[in-house]
Biopython code that builds the backbone (N, CA, C, O; Angstrom):
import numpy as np
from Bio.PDB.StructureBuilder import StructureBuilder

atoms = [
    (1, "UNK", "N", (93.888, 17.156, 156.424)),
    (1, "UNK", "CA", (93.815, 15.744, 156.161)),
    (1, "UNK", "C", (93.762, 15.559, 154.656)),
    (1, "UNK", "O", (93.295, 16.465, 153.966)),
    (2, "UNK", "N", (94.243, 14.363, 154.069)),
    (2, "UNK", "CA", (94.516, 14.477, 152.520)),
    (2, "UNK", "C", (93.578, 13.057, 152.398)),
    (2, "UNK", "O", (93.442, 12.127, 153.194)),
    (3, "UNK", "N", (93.014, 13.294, 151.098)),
    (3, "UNK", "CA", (92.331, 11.639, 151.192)),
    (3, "UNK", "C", (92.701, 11.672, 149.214)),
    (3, "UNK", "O", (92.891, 12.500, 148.322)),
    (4, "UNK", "N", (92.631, 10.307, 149.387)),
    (4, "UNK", "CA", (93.150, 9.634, 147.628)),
    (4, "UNK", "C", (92.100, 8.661, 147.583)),
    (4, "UNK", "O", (91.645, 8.083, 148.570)),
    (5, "UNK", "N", (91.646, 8.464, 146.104)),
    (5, "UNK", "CA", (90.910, 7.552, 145.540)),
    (5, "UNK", "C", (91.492, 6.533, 145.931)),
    (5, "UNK", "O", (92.587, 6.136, 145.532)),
    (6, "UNK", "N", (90.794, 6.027, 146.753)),
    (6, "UNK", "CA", (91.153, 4.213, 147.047)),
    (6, "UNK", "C", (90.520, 3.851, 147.690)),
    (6, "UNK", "O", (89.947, 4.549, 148.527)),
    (7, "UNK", "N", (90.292, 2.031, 147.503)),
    (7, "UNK", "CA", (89.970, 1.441, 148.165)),
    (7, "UNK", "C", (90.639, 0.497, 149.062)),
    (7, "UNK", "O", (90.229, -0.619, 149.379)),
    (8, "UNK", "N", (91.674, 1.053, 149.420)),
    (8, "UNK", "CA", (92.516, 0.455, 150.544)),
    (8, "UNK", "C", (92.349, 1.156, 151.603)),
    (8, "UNK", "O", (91.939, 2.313, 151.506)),
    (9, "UNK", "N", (92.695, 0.466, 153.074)),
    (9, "UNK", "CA", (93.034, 1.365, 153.922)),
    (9, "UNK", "C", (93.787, 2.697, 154.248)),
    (9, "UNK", "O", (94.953, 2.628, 154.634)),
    (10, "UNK", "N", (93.225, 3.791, 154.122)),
    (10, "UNK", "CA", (94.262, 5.059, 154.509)),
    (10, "UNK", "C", (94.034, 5.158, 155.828)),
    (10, "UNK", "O", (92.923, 5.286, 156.342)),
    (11, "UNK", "N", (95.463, 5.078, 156.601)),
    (11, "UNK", "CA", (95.372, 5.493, 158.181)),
    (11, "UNK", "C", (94.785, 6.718, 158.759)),
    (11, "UNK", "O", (95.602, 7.637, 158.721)),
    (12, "UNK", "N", (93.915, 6.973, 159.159)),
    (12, "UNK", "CA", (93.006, 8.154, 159.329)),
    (12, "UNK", "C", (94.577, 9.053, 159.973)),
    (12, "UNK", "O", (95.615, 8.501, 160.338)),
    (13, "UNK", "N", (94.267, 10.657, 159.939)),
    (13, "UNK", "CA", (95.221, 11.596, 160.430)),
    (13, "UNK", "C", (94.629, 12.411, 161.168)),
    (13, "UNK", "O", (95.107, 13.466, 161.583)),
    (14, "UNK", "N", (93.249, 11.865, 161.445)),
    (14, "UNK", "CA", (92.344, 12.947, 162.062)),
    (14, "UNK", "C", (92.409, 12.234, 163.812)),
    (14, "UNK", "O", (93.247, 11.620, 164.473)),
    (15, "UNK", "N", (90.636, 12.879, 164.084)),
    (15, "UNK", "CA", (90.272, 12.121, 165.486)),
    (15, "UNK", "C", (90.223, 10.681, 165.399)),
    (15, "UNK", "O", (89.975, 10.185, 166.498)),
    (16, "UNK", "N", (90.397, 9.706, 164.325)),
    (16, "UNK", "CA", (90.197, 8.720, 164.742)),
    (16, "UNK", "C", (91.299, 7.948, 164.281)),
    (16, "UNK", "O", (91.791, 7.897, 163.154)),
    (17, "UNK", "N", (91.648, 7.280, 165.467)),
    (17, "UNK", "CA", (92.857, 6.422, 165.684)),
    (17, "UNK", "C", (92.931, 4.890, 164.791)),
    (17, "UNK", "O", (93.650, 3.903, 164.949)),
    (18, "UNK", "N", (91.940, 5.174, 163.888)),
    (18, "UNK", "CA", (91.441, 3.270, 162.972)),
    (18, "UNK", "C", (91.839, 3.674, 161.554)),
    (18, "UNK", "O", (91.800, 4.709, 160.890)),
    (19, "UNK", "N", (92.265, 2.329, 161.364)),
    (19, "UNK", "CA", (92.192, 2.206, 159.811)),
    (19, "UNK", "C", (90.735, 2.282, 159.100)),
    (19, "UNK", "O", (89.740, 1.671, 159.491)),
    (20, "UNK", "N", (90.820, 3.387, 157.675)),
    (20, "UNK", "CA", (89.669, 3.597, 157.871)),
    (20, "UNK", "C", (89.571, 3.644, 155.728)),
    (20, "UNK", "O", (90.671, 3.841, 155.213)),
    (21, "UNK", "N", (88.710, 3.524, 155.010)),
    (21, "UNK", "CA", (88.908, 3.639, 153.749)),
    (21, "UNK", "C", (87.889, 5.044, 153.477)),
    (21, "UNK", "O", (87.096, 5.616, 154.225)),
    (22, "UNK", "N", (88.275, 5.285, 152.153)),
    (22, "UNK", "CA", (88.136, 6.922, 151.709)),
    (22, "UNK", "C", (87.197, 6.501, 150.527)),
    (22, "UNK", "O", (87.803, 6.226, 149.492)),
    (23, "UNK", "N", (86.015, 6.413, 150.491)),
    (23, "UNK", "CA", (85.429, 6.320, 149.540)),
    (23, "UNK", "C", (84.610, 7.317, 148.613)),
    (23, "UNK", "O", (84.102, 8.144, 149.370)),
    (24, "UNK", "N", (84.370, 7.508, 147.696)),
    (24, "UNK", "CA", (84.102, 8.897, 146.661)),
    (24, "UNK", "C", (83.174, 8.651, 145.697)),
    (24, "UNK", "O", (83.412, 7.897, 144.754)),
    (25, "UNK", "N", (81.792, 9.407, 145.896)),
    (25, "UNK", "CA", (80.931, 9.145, 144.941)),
    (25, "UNK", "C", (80.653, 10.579, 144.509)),
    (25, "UNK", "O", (81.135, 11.518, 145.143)),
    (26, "UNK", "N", (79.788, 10.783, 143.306)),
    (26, "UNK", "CA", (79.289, 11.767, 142.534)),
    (26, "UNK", "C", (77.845, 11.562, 143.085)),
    (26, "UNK", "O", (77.471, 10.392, 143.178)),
    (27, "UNK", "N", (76.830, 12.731, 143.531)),
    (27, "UNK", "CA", (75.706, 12.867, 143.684)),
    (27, "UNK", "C", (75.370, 14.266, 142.688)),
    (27, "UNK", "O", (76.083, 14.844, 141.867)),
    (28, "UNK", "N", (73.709, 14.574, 143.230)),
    (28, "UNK", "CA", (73.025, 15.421, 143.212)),
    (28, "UNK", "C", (72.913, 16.123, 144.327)),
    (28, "UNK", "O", (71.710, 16.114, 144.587)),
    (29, "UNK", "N", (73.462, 16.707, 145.109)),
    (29, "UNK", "CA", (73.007, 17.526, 146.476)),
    (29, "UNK", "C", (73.574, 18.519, 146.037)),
    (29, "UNK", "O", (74.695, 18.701, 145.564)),
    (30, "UNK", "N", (72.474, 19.341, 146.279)),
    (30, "UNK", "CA", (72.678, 21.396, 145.906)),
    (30, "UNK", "C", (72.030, 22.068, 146.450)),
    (30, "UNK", "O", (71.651, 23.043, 145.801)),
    (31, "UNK", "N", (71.510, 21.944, 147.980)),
    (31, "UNK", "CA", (71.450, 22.290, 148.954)),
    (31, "UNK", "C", (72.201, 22.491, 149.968)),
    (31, "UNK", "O", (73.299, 21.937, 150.003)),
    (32, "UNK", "N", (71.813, 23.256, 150.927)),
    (32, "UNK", "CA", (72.342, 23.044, 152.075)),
    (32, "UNK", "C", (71.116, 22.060, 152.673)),
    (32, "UNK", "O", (71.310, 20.877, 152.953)),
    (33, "UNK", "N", (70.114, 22.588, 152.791)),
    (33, "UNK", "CA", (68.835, 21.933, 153.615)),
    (33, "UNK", "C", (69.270, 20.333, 153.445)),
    (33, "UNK", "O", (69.123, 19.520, 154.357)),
    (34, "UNK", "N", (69.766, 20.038, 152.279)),
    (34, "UNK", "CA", (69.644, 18.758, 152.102)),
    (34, "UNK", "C", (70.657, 18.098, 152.526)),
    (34, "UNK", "O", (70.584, 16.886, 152.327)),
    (35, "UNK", "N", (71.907, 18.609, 153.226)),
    (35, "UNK", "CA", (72.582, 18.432, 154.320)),
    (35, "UNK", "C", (72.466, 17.007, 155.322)),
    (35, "UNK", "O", (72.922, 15.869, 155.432)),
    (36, "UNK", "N", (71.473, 17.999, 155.972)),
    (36, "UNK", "CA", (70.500, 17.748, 156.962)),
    (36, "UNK", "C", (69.917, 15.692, 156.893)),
    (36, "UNK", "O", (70.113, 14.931, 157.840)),
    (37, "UNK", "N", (69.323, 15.321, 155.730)),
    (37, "UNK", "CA", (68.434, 14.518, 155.141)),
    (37, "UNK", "C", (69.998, 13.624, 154.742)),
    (37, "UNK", "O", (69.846, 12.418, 154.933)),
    (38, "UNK", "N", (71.491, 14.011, 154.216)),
    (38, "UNK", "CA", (72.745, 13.300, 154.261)),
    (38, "UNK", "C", (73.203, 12.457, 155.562)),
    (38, "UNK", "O", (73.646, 11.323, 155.749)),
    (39, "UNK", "N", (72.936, 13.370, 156.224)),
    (39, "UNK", "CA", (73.635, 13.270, 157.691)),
    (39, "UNK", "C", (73.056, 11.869, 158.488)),
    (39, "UNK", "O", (73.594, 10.829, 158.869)),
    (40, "UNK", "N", (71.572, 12.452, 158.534)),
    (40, "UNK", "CA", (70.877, 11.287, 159.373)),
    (40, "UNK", "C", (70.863, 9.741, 158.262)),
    (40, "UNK", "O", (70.603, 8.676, 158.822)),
    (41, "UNK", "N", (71.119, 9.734, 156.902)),
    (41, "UNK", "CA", (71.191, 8.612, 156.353)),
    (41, "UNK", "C", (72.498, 8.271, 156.541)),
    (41, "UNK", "O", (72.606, 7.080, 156.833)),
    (42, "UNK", "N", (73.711, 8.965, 156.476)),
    (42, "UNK", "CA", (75.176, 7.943, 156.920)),
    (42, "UNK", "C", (75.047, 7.858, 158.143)),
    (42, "UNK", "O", (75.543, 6.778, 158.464)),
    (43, "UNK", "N", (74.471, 8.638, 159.462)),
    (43, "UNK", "CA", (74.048, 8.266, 160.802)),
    (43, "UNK", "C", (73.711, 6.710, 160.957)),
    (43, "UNK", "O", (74.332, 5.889, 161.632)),
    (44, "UNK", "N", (72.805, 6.547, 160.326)),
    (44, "UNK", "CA", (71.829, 5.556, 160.219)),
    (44, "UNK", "C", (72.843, 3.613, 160.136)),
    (44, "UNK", "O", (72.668, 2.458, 160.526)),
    (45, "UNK", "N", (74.108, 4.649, 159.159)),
    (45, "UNK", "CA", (75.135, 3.454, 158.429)),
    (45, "UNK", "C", (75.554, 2.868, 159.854)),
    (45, "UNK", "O", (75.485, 1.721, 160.295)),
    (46, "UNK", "N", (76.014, 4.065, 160.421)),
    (46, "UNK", "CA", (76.870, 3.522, 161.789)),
    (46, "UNK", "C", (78.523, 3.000, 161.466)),
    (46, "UNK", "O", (79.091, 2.471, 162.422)),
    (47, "UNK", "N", (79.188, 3.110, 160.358)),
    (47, "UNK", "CA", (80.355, 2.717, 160.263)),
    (47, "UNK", "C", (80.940, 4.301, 159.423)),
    (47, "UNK", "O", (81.882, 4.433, 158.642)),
    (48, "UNK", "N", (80.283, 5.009, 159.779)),
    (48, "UNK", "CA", (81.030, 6.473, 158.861)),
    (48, "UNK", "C", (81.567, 7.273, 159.779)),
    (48, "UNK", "O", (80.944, 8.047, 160.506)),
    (49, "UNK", "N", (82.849, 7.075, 159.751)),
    (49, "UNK", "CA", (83.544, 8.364, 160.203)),
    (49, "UNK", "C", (83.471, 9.876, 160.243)),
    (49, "UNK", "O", (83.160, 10.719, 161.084)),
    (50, "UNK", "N", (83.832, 9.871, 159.152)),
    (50, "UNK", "CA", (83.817, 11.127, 158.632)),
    (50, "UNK", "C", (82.772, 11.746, 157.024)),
    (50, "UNK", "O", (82.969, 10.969, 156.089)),
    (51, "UNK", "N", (82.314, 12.299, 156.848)),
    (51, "UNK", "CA", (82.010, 12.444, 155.475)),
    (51, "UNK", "C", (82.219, 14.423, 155.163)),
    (51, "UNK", "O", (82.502, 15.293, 155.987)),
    (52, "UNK", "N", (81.948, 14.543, 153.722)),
    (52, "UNK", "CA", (81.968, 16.151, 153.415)),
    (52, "UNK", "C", (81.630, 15.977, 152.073)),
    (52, "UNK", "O", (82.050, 14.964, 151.513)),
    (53, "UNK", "N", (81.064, 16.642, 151.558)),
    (53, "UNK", "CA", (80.164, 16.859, 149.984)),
    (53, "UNK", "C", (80.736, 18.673, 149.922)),
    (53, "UNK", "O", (80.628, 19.519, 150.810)),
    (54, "UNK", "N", (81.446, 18.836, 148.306)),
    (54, "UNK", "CA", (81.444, 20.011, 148.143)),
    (54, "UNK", "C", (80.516, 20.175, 147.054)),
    (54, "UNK", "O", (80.745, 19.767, 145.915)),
    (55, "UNK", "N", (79.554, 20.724, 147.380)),
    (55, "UNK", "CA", (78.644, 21.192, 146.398)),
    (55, "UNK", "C", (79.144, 22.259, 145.547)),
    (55, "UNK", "O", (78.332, 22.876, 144.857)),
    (56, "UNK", "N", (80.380, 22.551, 145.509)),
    (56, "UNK", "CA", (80.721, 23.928, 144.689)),
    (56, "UNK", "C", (80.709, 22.863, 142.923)),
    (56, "UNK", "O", (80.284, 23.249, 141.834)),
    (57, "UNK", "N", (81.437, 21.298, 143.337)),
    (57, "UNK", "CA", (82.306, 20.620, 142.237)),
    (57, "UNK", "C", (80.785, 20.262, 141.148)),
    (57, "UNK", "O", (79.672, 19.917, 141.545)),
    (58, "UNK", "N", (81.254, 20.498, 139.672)),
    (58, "UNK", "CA", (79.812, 19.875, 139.093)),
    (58, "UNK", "C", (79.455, 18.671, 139.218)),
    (58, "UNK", "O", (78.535, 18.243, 138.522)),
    (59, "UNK", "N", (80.163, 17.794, 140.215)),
    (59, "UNK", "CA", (79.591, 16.228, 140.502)),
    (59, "UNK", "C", (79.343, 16.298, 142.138)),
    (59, "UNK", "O", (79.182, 15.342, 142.896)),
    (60, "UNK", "N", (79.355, 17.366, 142.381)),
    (60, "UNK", "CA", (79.014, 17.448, 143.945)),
    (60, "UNK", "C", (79.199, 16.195, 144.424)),
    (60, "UNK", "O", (78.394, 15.286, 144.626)),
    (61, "UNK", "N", (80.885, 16.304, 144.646)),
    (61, "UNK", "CA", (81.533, 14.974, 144.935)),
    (61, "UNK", "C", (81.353, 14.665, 146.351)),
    (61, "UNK", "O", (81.658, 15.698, 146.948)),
    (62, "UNK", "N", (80.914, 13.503, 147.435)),
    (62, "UNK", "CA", (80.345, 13.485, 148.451)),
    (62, "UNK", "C", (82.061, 12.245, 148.542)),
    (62, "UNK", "O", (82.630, 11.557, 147.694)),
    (63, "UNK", "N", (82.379, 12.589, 150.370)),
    (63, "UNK", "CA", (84.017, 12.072, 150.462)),
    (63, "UNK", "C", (83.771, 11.203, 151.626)),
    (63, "UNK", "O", (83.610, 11.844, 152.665)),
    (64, "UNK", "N", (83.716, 10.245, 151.713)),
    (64, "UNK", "CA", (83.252, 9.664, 153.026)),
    (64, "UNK", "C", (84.364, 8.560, 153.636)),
    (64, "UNK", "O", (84.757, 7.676, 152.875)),
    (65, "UNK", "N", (84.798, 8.608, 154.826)),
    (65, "UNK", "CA", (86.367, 8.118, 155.509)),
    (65, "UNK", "C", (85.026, 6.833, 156.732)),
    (65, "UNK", "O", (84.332, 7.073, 157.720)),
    (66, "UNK", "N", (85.200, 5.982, 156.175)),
    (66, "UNK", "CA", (84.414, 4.611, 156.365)),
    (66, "UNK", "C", (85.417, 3.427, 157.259)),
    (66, "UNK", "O", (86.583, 3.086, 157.056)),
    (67, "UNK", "N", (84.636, 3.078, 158.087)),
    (67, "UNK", "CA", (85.229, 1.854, 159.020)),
    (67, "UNK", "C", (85.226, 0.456, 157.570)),
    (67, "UNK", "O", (85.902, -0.573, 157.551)),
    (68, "UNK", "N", (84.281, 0.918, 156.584)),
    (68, "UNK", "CA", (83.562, -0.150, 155.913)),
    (68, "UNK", "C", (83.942, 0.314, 154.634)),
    (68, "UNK", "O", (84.013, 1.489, 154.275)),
    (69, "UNK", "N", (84.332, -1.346, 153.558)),
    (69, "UNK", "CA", (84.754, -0.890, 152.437)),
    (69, "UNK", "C", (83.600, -1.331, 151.588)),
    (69, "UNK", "O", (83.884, -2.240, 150.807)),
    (70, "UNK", "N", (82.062, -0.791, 151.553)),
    (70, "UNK", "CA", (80.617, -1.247, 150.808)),
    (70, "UNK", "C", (80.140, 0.046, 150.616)),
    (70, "UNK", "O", (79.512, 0.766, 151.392)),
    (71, "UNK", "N", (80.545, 0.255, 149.407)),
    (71, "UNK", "CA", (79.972, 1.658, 148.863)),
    (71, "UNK", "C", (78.804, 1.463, 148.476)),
    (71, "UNK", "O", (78.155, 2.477, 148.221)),
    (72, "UNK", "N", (78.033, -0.089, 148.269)),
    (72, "UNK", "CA", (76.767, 0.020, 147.918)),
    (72, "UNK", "C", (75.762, -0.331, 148.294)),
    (72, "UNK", "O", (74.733, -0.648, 147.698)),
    (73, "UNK", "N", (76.231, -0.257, 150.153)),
    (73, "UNK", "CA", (75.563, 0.309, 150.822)),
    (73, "UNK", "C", (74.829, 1.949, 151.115)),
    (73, "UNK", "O", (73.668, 2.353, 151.192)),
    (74, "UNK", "N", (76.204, 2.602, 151.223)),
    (74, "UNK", "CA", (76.111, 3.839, 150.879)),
    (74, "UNK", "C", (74.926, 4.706, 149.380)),
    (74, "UNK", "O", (74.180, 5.685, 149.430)),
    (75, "UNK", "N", (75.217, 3.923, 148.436)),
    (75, "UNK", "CA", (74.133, 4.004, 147.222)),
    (75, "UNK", "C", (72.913, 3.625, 147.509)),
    (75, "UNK", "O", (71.969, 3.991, 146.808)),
    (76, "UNK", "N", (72.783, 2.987, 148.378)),
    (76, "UNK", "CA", (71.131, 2.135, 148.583)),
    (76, "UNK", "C", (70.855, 3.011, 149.628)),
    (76, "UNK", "O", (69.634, 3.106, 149.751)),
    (77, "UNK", "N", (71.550, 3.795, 150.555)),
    (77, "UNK", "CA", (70.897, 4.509, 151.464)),
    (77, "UNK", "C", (70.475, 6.113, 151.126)),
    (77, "UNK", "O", (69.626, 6.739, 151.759)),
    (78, "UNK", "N", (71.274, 6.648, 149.962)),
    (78, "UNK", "CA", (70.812, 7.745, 149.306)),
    (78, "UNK", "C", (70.199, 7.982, 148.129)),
    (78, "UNK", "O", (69.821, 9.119, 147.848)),
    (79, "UNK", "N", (69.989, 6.717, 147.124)),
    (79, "UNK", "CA", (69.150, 6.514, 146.719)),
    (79, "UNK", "C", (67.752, 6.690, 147.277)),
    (79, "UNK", "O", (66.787, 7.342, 146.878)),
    (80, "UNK", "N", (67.955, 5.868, 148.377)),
    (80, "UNK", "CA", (66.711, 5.491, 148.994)),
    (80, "UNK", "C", (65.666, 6.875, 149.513)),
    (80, "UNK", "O", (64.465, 7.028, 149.734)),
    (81, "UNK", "N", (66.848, 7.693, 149.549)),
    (81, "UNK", "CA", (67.054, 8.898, 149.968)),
    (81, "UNK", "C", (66.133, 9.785, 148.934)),
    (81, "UNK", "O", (65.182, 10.438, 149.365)),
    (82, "UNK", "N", (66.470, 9.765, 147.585)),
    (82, "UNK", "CA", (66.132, 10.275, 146.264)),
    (82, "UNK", "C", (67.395, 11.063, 145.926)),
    (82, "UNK", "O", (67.347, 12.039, 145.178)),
    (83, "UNK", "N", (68.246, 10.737, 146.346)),
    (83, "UNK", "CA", (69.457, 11.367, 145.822)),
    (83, "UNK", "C", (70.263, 10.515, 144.857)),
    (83, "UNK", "O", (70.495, 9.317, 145.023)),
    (84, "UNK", "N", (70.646, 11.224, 143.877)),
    (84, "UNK", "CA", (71.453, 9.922, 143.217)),
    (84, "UNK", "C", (73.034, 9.778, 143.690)),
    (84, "UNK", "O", (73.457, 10.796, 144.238)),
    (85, "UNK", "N", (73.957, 8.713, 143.576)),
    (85, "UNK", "CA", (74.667, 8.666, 144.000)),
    (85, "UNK", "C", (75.299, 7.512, 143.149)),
    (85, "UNK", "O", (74.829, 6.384, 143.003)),
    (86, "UNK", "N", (76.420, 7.997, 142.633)),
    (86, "UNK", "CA", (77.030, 6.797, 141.912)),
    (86, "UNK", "C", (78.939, 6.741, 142.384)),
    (86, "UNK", "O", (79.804, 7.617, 142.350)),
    (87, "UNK", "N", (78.963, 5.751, 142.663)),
    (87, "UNK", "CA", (80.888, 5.117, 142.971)),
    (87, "UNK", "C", (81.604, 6.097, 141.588)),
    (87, "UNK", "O", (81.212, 5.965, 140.428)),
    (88, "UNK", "N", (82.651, 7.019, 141.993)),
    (88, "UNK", "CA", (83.410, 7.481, 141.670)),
    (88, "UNK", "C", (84.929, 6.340, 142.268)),
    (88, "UNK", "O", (85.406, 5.977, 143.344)),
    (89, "UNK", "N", (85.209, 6.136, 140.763)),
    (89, "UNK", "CA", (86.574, 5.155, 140.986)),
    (89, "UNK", "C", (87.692, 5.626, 140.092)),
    (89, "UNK", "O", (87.236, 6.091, 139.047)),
    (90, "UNK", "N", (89.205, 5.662, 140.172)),
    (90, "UNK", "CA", (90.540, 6.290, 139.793)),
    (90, "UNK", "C", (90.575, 6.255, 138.612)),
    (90, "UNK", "O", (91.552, 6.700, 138.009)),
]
sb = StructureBuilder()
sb.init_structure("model")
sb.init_model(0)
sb.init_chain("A")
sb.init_seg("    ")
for serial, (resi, resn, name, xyz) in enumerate(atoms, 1):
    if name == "N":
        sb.init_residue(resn, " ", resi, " ")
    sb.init_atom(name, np.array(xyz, "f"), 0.0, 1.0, " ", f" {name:<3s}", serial, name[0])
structure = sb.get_structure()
C-alpha cells in the first residue's frame, strides 16, 4: 500500500473498501511497550483505520489512514497521552 502526504482523500488499497485520508505526524515513541498505550488511544478515536509508527525514522513518523480529516484530534489524544505529536505537512 503506498500513502502520500495529503490531505485529500486516498482510496484505501487495503481491507477497507472507503475513502479514507493519510495523515502524518512526527512524535516521540521509542518503544515498543509504548505501542501498546498508541493503540488503545487511536482505539478510543474510533475513525482510524489503519495506523504504523516507524520508530527506526529520527521523527518517529506515526502514518495514520483515517475515516476523518482532524489531525487535532489525533494531537489532543497523544498528547494527552504524554507523547508529543506534531502535524507533519508537504
Amino acid at each position: 500500500m503506498s500513502f502520500y502526504l495529503s490531505k485529500e482523500p486516498v482510496m484505501a488499497t487495503s481491507k477497507y473498501e472507503e475513502a479514507a485520508y493519510v495523515l502524518v505526524f512526527k512524535t516521540n515513541v521509542e518503544y515498543k511497550k509504548d505501542l501498546k498505550v498508541i493503540e488503545l488511544c487511536l482505539s478510543e478515536l474510533g475513525d482510524i483505520n489503519d495506523w504504523h509508527i516507524d520508530r527506526e525514522d529520527v521523527d518517529k513518523v506515526l502514518r495514520i489512514e483515517s475515516s476523518s480529516d482532524d489531525p487535532e484530534k489525533i494531537i489532543k489524544a497523544l498528547t494527552k497521552a504524554g507523547y508529543l505529536c506534531e502535524e507533519l505537512t508537504n
